[in-house]
N, C-alpha and C positions, 0 to 999 in steps of 0.2 A: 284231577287226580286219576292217576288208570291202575288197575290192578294188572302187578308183574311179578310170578316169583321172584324170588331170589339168586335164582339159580339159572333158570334159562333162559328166565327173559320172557316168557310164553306171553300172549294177546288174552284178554281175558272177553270168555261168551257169557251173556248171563240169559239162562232158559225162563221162561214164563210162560206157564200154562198148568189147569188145573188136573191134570190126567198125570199121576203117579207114575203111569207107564211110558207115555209120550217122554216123560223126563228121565226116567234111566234109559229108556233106548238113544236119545239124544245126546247125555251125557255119556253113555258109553262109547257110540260113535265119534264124539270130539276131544273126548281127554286127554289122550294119547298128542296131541297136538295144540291142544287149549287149556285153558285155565277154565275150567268150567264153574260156573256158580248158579242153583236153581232158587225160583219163586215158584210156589202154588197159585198166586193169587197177585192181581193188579196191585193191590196195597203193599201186601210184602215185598215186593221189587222198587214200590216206591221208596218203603224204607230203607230199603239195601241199598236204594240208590242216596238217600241222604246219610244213612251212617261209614258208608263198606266204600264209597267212590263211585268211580263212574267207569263203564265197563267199555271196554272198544269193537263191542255190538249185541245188541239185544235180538233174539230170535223170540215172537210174540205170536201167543194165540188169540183171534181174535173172540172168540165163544168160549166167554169164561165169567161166572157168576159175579155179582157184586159189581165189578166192575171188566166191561169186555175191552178188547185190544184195543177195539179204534177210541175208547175216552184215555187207555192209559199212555196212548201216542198223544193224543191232544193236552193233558197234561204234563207232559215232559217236554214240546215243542215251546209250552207256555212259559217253562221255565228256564231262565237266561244260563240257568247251570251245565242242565241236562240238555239242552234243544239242540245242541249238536253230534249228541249220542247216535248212531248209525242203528235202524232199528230196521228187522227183517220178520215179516210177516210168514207165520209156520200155522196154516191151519186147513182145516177139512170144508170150508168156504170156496166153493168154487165159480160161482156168481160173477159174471166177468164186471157187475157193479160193485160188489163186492170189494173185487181187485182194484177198482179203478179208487174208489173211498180210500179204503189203503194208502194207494199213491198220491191222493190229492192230499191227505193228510202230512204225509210228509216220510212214507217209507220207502227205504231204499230194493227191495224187494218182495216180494210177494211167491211164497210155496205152496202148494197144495197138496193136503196128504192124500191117499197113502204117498211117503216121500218116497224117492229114490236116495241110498246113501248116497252112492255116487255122486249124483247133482246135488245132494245139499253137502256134502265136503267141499265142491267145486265153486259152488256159488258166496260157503260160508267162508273160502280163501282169496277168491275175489274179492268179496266185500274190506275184509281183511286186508288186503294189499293194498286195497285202497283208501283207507284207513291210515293206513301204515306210511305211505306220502303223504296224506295229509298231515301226518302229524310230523314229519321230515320237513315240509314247506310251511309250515308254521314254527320247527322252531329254526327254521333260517331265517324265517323272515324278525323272528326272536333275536338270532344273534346278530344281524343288519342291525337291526334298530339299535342295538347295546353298543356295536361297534358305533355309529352313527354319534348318538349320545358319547359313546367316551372320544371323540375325534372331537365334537363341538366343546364337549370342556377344555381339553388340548389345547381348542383353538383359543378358547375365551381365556386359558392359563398364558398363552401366547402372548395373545394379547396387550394383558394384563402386564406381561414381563416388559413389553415394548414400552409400553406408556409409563412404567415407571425409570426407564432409561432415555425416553426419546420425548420429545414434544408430538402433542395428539394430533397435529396437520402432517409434521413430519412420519409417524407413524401409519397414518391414513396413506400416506404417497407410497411406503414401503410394501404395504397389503398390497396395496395394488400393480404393483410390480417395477414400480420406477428405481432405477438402479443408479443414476447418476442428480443425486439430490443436494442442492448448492441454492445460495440467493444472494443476495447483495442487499446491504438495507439502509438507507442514506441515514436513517436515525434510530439510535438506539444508546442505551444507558448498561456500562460493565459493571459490575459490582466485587471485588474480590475481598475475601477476609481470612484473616491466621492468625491462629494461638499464639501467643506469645510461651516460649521456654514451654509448651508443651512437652518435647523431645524429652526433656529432664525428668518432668514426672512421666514419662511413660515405661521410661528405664526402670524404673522403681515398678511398675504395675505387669500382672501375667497378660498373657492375651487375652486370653477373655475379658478380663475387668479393661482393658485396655478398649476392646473395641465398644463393651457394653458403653461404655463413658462417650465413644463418639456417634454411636449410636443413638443414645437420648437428647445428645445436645441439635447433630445435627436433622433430628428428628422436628425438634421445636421450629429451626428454620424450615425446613420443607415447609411443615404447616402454613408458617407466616406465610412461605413466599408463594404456598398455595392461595393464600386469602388474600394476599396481596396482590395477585394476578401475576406476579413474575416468574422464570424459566430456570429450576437448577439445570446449570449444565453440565456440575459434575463437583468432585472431590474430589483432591487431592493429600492424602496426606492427613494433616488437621487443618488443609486449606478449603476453603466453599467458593464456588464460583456461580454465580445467576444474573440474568441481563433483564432487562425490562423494554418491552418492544421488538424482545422475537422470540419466535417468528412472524406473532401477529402484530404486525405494528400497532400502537396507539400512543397518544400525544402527550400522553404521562408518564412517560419511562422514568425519566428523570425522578418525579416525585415518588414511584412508588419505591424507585431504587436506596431512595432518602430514607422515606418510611421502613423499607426493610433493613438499612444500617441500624436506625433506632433501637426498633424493635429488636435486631438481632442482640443488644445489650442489655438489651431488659431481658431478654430469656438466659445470657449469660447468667447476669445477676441473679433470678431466680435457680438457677442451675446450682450454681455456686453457693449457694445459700443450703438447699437440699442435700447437698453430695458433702458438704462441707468444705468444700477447696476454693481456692484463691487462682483459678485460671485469669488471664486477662486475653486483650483480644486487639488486633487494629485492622481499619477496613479500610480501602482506596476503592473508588470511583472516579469514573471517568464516562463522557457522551460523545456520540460521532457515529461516524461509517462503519460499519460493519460489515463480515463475509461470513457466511454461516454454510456450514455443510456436512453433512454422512459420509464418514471414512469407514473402512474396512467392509469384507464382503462377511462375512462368518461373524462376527461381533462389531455389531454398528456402532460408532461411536459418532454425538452432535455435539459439533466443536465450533469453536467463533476464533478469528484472525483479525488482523491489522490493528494500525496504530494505537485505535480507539483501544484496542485488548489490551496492547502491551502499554498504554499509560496509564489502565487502573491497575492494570498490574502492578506498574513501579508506583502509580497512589500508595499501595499498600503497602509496598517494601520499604521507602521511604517516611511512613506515619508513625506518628509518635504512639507506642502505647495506649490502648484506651482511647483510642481519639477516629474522628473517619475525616481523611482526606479527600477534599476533592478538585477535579483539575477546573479551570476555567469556565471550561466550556460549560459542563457540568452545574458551575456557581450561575452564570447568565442564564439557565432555565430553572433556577432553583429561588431567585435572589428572592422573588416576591411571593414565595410562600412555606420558605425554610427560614431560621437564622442562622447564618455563618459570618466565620472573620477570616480575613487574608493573611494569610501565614507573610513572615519578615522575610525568608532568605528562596528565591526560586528552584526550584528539584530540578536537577539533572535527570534528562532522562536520553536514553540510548539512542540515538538516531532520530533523536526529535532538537534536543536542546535540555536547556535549563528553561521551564515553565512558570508561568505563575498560578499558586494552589490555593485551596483553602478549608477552613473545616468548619463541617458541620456539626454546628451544635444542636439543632432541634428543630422543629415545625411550628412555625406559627399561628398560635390558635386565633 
């Protein structure tokens, strides 16, 4: 804390010394220009300096009863408050050990009366000036470090944005400045799912309730598909899209993709139970090749391509209510640790054919 009117802004001196007259010649000399505030005594400036602030320079006598100048510097040096207080010795000591005690101690100058006004206005605006940078590069260095601090949260807020839109490898590649981000992945598991007659009830609902509602549902899947170790890779609509084995490949896609159909109808059910509605839901899966990659420059979006996509796609489009479909491929990495049955009639699907499907009913304990 520094003593500053209100008004002009003035530096504040605070006089210490025991001579009644030293102190009006002194504070008559510096008012005009300063803030002036006097002590009689080593203790009374102590207190002034623990109740009143901290002054931006002490002019000090050394030869002063109770306690003399050089304990009441060693005292304030000791304290982590005070010790950077600018303190200038004002006394009728002229002992060049004297001086030198002074300085070792920790003062920034050293006067000897009788003073010259002259030189103590000159030396007490020096000290002052210098003061007065200091305390200019201390508080830059103040608002560096704030800016600093608010850039690093920025960045962490950044961050934070990516990773809830991008997979954490894919997000890592972006920080680091990769601009053309794409893979190829021989194996991996789509999973798509959608309300049924959602559309219907949402005509009936405001936006708000509209979105709160897809909000809490597809909240419960994130979770899953967080614990489950698989990848949203977006929303559409009241449709969910998440793949299992990318971008980090691993040899269970397939299963987790299963495990997250399941589950994803069990947090329906709980949903629906809660909210008191009757949603339903059907989900298509599909496994293969995949192409995975970052479009756009300004709003990144991680999206997946070919076959393998567009036939859990039509999985989905094609399944019966309430039910999860899945293709083939999908069945022969599932057979012996899911149970499914083989659907009767093959789906058409768009530039593949009419396939053979099947669904999944559960996981084999």
């Amino acid at each position: 804390m520094r003593f500053k009117d209100e008004n002009g802004g003035k530096y504040t001196i605070l006089l210490v010394d025991d001579s009644p007259a030293i102190l009006f010649f002194m504070s008559s000399l510096l008012k005009s220009e300063y803030i002036v505030k006097i002590a009689g005594s080593g203790s009374e400036a102590l207190t002034m300096l623990r109740d009143d602030g901290l002054p931006d320079l002490i002019l000090l006598d050394v030869s002063m009863p109770e306690m003399n100048g050089y304990e009441f510097l060693q005292r304030i040096k000791a304290n982590p408050d005070t010790k950077n207080v600018p303190v200038m010795f004002l006394t009728a000591n002229s002992d060049p050990e004297d001086e030198a005690k002074g300085f070792e101690l920790g003062a920034v100058d050293y006067i000897t009366k009788p003073v010259s006004p002259p030189i103590v206005k000159a030396r007490v605006a020096s000290q002052i000036s210098l003061k007065a940078a200091q305390d200019l590069s201390k508080q830059h260095l103040i608002e560096l470090e704030t800016e600093k601090k608010l850039l690093e949260i920025e960045q962490l807020q950044t961050e934070k944005l990516m990773l809830n839109i991008l997979p954490r490898p894919i997000a890592e590649r972006l920080k680091r400045g990769d601009k053309n981000i794409s893979g190829s992945y021989p194996e991996g598991t789509i999973l798509f799912s959608d309300l049924v007659a959602f559309t219907n009830l949402s005509s009936d609902l405001k936006a708000a309730e509209l979105v709160q509602l897809l909000n809490d549902l597809f909240s419960r899947f994130d979770h899953r598909a967080e614990v489950l170790g698989l990848e949203k890779i977006k929303t559409i609509g009241d449709s969910y899209m998440a793949a299992g084995g990318i971008p980090i490949p691993r040899g269970d896609h397939a299963e987790i993709c299963a495990d997250m159909a399941i589950g994803m109808f069990e947090d329906l059910q709980d949903f629906n139970a809660k909210r008191g509605l009757g949603l339903q839901m059907r989900i298509g899966i599909c496994s293969g090749p995949v192409v995975a990659g970052v479009i756009g420059s300004s709003k990144f979006s991680y999206d997946l391509w070919g076959a393998t996509v567009n036939t859990a796609s039509r999985m989905e489009s094609t399944c019966e209510t309430g039910k999860i479909q899945v293709s083939e491929s999908t069945y022969e990495l599932l057979k012996n640790s899911h149970s499914l049955v083989k659907n009767p009639e093959p789906v058409p699907c768009k530039g593949i054919g009419s396939i053979t499907t099947f669904t999944l009913l559960s996981k084999n304990l």
